[in-house]
MIDOSE-1310 file (N, C-alpha, C; in nm, 2 decimals, decimal comma, always signed):
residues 148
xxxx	-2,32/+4,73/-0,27/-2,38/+4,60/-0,26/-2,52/+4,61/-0,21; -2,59/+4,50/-0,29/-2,78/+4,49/-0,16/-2,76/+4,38/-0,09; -2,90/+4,38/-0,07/-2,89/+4,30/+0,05/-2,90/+4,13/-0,02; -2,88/+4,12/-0,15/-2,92/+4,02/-0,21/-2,77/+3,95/-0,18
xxxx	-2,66/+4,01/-0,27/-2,57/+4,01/-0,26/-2,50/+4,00/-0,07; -2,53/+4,03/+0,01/-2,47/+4,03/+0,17/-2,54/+3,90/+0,20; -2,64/+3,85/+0,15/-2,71/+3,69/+0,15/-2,62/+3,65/+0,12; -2,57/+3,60/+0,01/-2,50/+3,54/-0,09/-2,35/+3,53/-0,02
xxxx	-2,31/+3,66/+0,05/-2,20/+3,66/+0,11/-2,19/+3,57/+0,25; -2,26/+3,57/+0,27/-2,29/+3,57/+0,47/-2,33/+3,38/+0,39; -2,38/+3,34/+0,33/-2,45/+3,20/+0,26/-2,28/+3,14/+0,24; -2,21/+3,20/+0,19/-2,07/+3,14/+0,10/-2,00/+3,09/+0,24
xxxx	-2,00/+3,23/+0,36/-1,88/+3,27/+0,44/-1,94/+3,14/+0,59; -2,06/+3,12/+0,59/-2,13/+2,98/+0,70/-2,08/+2,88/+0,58; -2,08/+2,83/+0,48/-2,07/+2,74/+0,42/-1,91/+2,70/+0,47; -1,86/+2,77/+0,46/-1,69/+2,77/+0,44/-1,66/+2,70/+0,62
xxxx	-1,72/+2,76/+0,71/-1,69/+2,74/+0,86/-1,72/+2,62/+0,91; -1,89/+2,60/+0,81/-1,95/+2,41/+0,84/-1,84/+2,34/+0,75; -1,80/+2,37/+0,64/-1,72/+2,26/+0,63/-1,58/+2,23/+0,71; -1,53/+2,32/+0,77/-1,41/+2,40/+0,83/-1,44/+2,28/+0,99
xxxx	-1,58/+2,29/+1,03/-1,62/+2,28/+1,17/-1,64/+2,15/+1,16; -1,75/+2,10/+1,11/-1,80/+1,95/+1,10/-1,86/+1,93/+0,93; -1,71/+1,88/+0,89/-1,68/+1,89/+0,74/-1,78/+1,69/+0,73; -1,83/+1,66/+0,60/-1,95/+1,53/+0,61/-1,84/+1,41/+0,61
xxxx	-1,87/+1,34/+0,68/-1,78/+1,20/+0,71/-1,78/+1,15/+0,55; -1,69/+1,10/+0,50/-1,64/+1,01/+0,38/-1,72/+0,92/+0,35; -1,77/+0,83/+0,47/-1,83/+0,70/+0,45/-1,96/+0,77/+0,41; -2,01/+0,86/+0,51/-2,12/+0,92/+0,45/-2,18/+0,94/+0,35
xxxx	-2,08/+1,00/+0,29/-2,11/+1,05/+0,12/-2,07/+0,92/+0,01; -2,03/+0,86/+0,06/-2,03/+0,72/+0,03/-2,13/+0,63/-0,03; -2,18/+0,60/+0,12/-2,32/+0,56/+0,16/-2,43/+0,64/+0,05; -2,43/+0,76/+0,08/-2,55/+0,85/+0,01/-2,52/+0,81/-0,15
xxxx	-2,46/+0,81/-0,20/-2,41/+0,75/-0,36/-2,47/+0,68/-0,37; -2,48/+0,58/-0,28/-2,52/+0,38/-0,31/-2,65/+0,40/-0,32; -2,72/+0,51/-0,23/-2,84/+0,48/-0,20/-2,92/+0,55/-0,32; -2,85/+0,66/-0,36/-2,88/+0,79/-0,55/-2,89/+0,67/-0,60
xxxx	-2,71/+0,55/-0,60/-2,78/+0,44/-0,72/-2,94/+0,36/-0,73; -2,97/+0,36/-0,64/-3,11/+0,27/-0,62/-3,23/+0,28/-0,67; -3,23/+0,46/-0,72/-3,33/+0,49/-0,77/-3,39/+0,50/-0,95; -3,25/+0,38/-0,91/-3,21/+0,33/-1,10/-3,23/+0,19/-1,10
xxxx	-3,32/+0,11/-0,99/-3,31/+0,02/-1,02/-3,33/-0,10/-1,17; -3,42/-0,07/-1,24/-3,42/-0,07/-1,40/-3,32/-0,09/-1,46; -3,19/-0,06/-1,42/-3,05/-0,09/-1,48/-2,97/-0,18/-1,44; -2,91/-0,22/-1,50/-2,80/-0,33/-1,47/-2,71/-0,24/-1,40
xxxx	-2,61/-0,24/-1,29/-2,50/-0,19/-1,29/-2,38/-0,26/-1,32; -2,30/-0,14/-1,40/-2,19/-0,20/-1,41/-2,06/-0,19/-1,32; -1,99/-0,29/-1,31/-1,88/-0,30/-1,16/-1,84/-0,25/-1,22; -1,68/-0,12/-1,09/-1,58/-0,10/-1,14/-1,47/-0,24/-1,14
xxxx	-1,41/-0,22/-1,24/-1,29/-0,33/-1,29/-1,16/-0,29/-1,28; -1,12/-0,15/-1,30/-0,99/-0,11/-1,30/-1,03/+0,07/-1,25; -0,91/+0,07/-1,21/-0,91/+0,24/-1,22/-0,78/+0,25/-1,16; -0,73/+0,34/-1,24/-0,57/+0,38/-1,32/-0,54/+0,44/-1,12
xxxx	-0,61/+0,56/-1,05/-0,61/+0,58/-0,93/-0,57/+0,45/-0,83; -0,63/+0,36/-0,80/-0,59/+0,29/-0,74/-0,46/+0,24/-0,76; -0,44/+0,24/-0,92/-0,27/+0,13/-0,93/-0,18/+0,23/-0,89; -0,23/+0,37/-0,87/-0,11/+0,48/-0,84/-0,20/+0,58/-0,73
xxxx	-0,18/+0,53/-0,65/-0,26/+0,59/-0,54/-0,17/+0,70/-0,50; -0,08/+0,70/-0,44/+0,09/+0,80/-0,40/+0,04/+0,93/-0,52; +0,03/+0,93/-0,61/+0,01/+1,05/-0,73/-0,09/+1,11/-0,76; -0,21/+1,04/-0,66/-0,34/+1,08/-0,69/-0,34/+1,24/-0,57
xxxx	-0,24/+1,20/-0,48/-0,26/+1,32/-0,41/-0,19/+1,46/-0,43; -0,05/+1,41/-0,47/+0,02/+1,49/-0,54/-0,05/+1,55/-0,73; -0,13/+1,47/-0,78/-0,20/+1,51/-0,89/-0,10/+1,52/-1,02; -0,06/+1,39/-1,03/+0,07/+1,37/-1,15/+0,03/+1,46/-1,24
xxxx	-0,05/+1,46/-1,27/-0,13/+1,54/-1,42/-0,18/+1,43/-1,52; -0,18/+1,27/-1,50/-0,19/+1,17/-1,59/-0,37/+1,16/-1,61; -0,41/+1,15/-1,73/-0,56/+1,11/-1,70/-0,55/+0,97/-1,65; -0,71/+0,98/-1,60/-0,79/+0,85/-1,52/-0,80/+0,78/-1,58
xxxx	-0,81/+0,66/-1,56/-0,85/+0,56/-1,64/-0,94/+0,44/-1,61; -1,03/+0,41/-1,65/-1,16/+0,36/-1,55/-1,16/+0,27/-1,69; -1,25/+0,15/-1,62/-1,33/+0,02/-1,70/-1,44/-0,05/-1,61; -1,59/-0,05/-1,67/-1,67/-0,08/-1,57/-1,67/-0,20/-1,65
xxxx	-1,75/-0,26/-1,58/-1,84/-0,47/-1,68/-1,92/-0,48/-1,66; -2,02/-0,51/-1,76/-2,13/-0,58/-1,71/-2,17/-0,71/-1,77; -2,21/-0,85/-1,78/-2,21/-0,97/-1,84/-2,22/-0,92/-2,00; -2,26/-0,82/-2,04/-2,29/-0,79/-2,20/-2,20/-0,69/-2,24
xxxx	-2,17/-0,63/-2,14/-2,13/-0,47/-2,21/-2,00/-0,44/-2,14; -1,90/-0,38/-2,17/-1,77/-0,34/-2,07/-1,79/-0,16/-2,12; -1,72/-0,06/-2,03/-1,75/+0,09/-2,05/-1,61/+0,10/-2,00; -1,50/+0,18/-2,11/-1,41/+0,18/-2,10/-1,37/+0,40/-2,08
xxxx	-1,31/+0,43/-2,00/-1,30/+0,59/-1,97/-1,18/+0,62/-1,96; -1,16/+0,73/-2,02/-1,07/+0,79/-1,96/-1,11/+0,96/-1,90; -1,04/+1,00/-1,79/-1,10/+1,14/-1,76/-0,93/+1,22/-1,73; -1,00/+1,30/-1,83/-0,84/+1,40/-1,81/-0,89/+1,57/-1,79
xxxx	-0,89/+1,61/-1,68/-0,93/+1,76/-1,68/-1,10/+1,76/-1,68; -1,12/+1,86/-1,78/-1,33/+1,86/-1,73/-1,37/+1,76/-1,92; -1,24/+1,64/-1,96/-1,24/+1,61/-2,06/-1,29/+1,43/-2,02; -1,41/+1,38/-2,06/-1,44/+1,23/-2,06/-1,41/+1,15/-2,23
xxxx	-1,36/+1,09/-2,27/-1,32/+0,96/-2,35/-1,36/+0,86/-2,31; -1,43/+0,79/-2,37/-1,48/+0,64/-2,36/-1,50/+0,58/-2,48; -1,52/+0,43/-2,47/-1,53/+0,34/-2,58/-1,62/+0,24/-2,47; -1,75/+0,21/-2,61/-1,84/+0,10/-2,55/-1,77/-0,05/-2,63
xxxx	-1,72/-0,12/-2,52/-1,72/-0,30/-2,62/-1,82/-0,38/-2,58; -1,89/-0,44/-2,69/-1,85/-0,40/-2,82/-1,86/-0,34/-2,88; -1,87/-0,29/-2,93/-1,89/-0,11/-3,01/-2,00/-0,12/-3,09; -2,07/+0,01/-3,06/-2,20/+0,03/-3,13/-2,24/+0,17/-3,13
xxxx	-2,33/+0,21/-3,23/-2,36/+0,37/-3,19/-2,50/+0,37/-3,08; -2,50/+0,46/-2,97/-2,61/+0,41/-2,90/-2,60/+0,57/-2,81; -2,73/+0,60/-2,79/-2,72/+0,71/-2,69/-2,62/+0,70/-2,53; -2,56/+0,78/-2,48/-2,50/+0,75/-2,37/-2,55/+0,91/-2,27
xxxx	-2,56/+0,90/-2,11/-2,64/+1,00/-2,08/-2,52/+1,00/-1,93; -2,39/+1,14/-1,94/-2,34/+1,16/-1,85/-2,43/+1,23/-1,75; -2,46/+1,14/-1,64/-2,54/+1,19/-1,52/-2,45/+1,26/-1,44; -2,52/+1,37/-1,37/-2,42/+1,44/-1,27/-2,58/+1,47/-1,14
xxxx	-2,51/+1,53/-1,03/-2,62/+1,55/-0,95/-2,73/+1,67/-0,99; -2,68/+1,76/-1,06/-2,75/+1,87/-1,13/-2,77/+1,86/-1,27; -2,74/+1,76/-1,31/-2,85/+1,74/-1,44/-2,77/+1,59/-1,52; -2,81/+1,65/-1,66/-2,69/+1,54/-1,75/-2,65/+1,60/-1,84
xxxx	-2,58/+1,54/-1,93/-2,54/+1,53/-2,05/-2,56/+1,43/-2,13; -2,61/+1,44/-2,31/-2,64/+1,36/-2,36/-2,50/+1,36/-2,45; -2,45/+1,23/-2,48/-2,37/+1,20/-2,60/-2,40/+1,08/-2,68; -2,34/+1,10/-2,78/-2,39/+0,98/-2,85/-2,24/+0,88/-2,87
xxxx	-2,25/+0,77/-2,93/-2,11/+0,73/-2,94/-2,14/+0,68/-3,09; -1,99/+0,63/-3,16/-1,98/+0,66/-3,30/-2,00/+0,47/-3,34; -1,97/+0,43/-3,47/-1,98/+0,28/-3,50/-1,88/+0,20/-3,42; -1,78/+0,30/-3,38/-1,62/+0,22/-3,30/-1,68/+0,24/-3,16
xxxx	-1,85/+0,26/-3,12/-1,83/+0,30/-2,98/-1,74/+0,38/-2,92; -1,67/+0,49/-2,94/-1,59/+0,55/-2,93/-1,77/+0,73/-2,87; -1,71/+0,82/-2,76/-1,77/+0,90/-2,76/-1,72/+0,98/-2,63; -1,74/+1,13/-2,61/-1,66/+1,24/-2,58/-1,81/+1,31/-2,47
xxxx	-1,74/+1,32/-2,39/-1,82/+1,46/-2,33/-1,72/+1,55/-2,25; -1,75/+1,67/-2,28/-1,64/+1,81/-2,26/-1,71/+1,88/-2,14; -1,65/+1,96/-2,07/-1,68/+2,08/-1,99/-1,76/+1,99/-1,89; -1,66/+1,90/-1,86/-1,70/+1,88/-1,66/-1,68/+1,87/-1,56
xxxx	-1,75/+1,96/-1,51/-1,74/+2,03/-1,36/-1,67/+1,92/-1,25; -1,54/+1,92/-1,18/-1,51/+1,85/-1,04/-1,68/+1,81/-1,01; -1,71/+1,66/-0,95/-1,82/+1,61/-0,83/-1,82/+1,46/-0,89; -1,93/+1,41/-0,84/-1,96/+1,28/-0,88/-2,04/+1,29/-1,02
xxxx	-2,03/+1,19/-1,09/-2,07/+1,16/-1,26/-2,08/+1,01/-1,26; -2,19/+0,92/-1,33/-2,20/+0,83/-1,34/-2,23/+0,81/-1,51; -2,22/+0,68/-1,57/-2,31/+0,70/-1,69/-2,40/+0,60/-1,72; -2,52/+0,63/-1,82/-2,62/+0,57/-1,87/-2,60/+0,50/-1,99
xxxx	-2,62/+0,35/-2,03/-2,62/+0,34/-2,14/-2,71/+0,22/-2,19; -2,77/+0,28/-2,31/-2,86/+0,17/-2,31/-2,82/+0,07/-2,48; -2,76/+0,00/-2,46/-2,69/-0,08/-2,55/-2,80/-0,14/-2,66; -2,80/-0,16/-2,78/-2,90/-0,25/-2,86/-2,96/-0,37/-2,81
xxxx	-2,86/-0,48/-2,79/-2,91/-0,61/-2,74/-2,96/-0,58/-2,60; -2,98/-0,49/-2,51/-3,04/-0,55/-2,38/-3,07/-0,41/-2,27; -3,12/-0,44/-2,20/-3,15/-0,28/-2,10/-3,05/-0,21/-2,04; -3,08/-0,09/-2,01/-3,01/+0,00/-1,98/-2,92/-0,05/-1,89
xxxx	-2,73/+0,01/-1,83/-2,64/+0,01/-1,80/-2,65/+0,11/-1,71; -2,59/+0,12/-1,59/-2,57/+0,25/-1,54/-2,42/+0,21/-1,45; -2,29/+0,27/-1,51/-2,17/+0,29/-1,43/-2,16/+0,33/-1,27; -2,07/+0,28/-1,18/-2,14/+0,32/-1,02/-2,03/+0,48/-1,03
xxxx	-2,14/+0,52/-0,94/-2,05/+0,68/-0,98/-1,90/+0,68/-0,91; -1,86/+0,82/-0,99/-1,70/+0,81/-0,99/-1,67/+0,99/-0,93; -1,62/+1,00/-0,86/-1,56/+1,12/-0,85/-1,46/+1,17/-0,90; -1,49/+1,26/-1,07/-1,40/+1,37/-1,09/-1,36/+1,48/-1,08
């Protein structure tokens, strides 16, 4: 091993003991979300309306294996999800093809969605994800983030 590598180790092995020692308060990371949203103010946000998690809270900890099921609103636009594994499903109503931009804290993803508003993004990583969408009739959308 170099010394690059005993960084890296000694980096992983303090990481593990802060979280272990004085792991970040909930409300915290909470809080810090609301405040990421802010710097979108240009967007409408859209509320959460449903999510499949809450109606089955008891199995969220146990991890049924069921995908998520999410619905945000906004007066024009509703953003309909499902999240199963590192697998996103959505449908925009009313349906349109329109760019959609899965935000994460280290970058994004671009997808597009099809004439049924129907559209897919694959391979993602557990954290927080939000999405962008900027609909025909009116300005950009942005989903309040969600932890998958």
């Amino acid at each position: 091993m170099n010394d690059m590598d005993d960084d890296l180790a000694l980096e992983n092995e303090l990481r593990v003991i802060a979280r272990l020692l004085d792991p970040v308060p909930p409300q915290l990371m909470e809080d810090a979300m609301q405040a990421f949203t802010l710097r979108t103010l240009d967007a409408e946000l859209a509320l959460l309306a449903f999510d499949s998690w809450d109606e089955q809270a008891a199995t969220r900890v146990r991890g049924s294996g069921a995908p998520r099921l999410l619905t945000f609103r906004t007066a024009t636009v509703e953003v309909e999800m499902e999240v199963s594994g590192p697998r996103l499903m959505g449908r925009l109503v009313p349906a349109e093809e329109t760019d959609i931009r899965v935000q994460r804290r280290d970058g994004e993803q671009r997808v597009r969605s099809d004439a049924l508003g129907r559209f897919t993004a694959d391979a993602l990583a557990p954290g927080p994800l939000r999405l962008r969408v900027v609909p025909r009739g009116g300005g950009p959308v942005v989903t309040s983030w969600i932890r998958v």
